[in-house]
N, C-alpha and C positions, 0 to 999 in steps of 0.2 A: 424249770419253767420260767423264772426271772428274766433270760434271754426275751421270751416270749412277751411278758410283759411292758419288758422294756422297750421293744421294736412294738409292740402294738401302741403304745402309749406316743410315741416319739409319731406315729405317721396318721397316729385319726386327729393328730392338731391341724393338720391338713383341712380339715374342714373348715378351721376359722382361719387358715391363712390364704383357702381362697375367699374365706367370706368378710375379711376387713373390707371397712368400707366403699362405695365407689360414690366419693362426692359430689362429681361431674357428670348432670344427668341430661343437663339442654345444651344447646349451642353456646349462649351466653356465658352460659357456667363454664361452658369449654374452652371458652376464649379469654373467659376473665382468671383463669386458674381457679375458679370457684371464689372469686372476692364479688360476690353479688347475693347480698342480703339486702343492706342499706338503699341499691339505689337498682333492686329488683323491680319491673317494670309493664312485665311483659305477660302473659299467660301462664308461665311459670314463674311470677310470684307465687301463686297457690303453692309453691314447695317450697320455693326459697324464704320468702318472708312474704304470706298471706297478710302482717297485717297492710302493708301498700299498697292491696287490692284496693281498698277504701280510699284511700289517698290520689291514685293514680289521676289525671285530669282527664282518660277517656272513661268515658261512665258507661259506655258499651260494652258486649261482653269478648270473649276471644278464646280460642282453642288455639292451641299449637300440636305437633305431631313434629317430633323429632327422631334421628335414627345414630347411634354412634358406633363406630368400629374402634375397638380395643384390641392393638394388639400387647402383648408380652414377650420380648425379648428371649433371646440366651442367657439363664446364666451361672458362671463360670465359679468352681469353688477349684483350688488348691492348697493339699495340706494333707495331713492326716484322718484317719475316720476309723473310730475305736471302736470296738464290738466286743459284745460280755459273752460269758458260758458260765451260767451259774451264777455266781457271786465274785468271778476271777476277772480280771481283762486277761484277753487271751490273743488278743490278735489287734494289729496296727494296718489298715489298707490305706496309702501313699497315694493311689491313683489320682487322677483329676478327673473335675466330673464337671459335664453343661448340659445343666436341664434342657427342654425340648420349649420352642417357640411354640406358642399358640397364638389362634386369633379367634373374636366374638363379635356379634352384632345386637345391639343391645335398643331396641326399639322404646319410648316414653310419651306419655302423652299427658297435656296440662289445660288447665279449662277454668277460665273465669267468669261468673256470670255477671251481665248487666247490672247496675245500683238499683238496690230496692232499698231506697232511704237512704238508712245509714251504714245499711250492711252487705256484705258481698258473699256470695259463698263461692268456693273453688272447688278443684280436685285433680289431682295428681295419681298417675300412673308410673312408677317407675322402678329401679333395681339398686337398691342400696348400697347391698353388698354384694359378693357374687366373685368370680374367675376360679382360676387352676391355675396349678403344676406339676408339673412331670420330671422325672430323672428317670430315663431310659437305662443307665449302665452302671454298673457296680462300681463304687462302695455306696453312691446316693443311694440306687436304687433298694436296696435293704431297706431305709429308713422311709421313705418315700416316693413311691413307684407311681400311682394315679390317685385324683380326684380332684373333686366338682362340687362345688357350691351355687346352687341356682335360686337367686328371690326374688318374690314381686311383691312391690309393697302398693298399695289401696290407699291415698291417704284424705278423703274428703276433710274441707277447712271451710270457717266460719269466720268472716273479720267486720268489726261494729270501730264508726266511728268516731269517739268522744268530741271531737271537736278540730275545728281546720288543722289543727297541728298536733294533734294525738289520735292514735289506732293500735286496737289489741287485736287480738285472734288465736281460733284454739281449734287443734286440728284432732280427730283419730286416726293411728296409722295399724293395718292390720298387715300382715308381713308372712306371705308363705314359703315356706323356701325346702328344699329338694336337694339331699346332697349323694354323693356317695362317693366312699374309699377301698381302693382295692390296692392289696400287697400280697407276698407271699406268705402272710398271714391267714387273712381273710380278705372276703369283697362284704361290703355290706350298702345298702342302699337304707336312705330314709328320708322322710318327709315332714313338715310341721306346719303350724299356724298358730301364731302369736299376733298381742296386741299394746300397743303401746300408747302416747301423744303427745303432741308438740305443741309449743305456744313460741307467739310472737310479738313484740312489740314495738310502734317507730312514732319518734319524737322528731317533727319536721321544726325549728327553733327559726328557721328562717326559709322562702321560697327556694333556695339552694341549697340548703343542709339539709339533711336525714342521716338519724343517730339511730339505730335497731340493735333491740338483742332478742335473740331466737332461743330455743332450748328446745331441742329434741331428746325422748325422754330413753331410757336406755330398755332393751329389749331383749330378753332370753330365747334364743332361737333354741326349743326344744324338738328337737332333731329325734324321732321316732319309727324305726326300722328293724329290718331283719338281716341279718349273714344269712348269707348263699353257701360260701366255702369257709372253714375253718382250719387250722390243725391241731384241734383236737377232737376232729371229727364228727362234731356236734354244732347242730345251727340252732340259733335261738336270737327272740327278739331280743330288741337293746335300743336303749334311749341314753339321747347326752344333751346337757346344755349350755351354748354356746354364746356370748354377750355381743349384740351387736351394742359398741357403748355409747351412752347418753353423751351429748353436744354441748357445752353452751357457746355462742358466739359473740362478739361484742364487733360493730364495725358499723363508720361511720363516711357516708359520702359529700361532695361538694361539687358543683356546675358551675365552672368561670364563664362568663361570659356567653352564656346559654348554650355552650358548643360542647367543650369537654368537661367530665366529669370524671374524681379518681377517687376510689373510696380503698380502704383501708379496714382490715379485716384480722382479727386474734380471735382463733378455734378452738377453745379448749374440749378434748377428747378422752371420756374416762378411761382409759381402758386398762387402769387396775380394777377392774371389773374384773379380769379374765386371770384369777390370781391362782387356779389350778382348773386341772380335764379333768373329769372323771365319767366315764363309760358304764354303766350299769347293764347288765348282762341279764336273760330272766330266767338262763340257765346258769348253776352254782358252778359248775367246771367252767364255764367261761368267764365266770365271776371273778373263780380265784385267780386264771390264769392272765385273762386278760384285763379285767376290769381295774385294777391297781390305779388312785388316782395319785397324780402328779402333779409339783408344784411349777407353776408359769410364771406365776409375780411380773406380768405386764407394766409397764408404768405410764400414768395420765402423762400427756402431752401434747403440748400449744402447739400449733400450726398458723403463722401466717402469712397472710395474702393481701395482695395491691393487684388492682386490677383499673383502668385507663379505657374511656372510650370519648372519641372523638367524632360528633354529628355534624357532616356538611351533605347538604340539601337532600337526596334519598337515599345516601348513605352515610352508615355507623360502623366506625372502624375499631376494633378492643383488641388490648391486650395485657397480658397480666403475670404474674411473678410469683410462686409459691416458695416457702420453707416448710419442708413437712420431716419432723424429724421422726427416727424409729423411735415408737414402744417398748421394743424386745430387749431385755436386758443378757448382758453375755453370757451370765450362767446359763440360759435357757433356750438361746438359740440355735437353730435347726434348720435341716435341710428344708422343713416343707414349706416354712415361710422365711427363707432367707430377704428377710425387711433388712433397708439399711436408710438413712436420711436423703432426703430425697429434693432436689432442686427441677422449679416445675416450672418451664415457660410456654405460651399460650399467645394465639393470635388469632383473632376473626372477625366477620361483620358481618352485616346485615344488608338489602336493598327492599326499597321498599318499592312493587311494585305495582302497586296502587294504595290510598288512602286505608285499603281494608286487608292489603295480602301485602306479606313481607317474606322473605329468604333469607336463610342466613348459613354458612357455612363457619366452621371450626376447628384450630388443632391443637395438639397438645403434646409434648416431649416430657417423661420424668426421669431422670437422669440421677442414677443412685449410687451415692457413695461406694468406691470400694472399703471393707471391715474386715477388720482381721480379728480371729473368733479364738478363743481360748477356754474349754469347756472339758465337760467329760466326756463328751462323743468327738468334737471336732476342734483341731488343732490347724487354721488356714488363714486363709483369705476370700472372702467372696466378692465379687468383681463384674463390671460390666452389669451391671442391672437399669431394665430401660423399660418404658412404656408408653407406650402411644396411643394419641385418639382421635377421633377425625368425628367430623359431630356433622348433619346435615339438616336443615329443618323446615317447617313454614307455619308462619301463622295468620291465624283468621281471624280480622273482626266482626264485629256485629251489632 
């Protein structure tokens, strides 16, 4: 039964490698490559950094409704791909394998209310984490056949402010999320709701400059379901928990000449959080056979971002730059989140068509290292990894 464990262990990670983060939830975000903290502005401060809400010079309030298409590419593994019997290697499969494209539409909504004094409250609607993958044909598909990671996170925020040049803010974020995995293992479906929160803070030092640092707080997605099929003929519930990891951000903006403004932005991403799976089963034959936890040893890692926008008359033109490097260390990586370092470019804007209603459209390209992988399952290359976004929105004042 080691077989068995082994293959079940290698494809329910599949859950968190569709549920890594999805950073870019507005337009803005989507055009600035996500470097919009410091100089967050819009109805979607309430995510990005609530405390600006306070700061902002419209004291009205504003809703936005966004909509983004995420697609995901092919992609391309050559090499070998090892499979056990027992405790033996017994077999080496050569073939090549290219996972299946998908595509999403990922709807968010952001809302700032009017100044009452000193303080602002917001609220965000949006999907943190979330996508899929697929490998349709053999030798992938052994290790990683199907699943889905789907979340919506809740996040009301509160921002108070100490004085023209200083603003805090402190958000709860509640996070449900619905995933499920199917191989020729098992299929299992399950669902959860966790609770987290976020703080934020921005030091404006001069009418141009804003200096922010954000910290969103890291969350255990406890994932609570049932198997449908097994092969040990036996269905039983089964819970797992999987780290959406804590953020902190540091990133700081500046306005020349009241037109363009470029701000600069370093992510740090725990995600040695996610330092082993473990599956619990609440039947004991599924225990023994499948439940077996397994070491990840993710490792934290900075990401950063420059992001550029330039305002002439009703319109705002952005664009923006990402390094986002991989977490996954070589011993551990796998078919179902073949992550590799990731170079991110971004372009969009805004029209304002009236004093209270604006537009804005956005894209986005991630363009992923090829890696070449050396492990106990896989001897290759993984290649051609891409991702796309296209972000559409509008916002209301009030």
């Amino acid at each position: 039964m080691q077989k068995i464990a082994l293959m079940s262990l290698s494809v329910t990670t599949a859950l968190l490698a569709g549920g890594y983060k999805i950073p870019e939830s507005s337009v803005n975000a989507v055009a600035l490559s996500n470097a919009y903290v410091a100089n967050a502005n819009g109805a979607d401060a309430s995510y990005y950094n609530p405390a600006n809400m306070v700061l902002n010079k419209n004291k009205g309030g504003a809703i936005e409704v966004d909509l983004t298409y995420i697609g995901l590419g092919r992609i391309n593994y050559a090499g070998k791909t090892n499979f056990y019997n027992g405790t033996t290697l017994v077999a080496t499969d050569p073939r090549a394998s290219s996972s299946e494209s998908e595509d999403f539409l990922v709807p968010t909504l952001f809302y700032v209310s009017p100044a009452l004094g000193d303080f602002r409250f917001g609220l965000s609607i949006v999907s943190p984490a979330g996508l899929s993958k697929q490998w349709k044909s053999d030798p992938s598909a052994k290790y990683a056949q199907e699943f889905t990671l789907k979340t919506i996170e809740v996040n009301p925020t509160i921002a108070y402010k100490l004085n023209d040049q200083l603003a805090v803010a402190f958000g709860a974020r509640g996070v449900y999320s619905s995933g499920k995995v199917k191989n020729a293992l098992y299929t299992l479906d399950g669902t959860g709701m966790d609770w987290g929160y976020n703080l934020a803070l921005t030091l404006k030092p001069d009418k141009d400059t804003n200096v922010a640092v954000t910290y969103r707080s890291q969350i255990g997605l406890h994932v609570s379901g049932d198997t449908s099929t097994t092969v040990t003929t036996i269905n039983s519930g089964v819970k797992v928990t999987l780290p959406l990891p804590a953020t902190l951000t540091f990133a700081a903006s500046h306005t020349f000449n009241n037109t363009t403004t470029v701000e600069a932005l370093l992510e740090h991403n725990v995600w040695s959080a996610y330092d082993k799976l473990n599956f619990n089963f609440n039947s004991a034959t599924n225990e023994t056979n499948l439940g077996k936890s397994i070491a990840k040893n993710w490792e934290d890692m900075d990401t950063f971002r420059i992001g550029i926008t330039h305002k002439y008359e009703k319109i705002s033109a952005m664009a923006g730059f990402a390094y986002d490097p991989s977490p996954i260390p070589n011993a551990t990586f796998s078919y179902e989140l073949p992550d590799t370092t990731g170079k991110i470019f971004s372009l969009g804007g805004r029209y304002d068509i009236s004093s209270r209603v604006n537009i804005g459209i956005a894209g986005l390209v991630d363009v992923e290292e090829n890696r070449k992988i050396n492990n106990a399952i896989l001897s290759g290359e993984i290649s051609h990894g891409r991702a796309y976004l296209v972000s559409l929105g509008m916002e209301y004042k009030f």
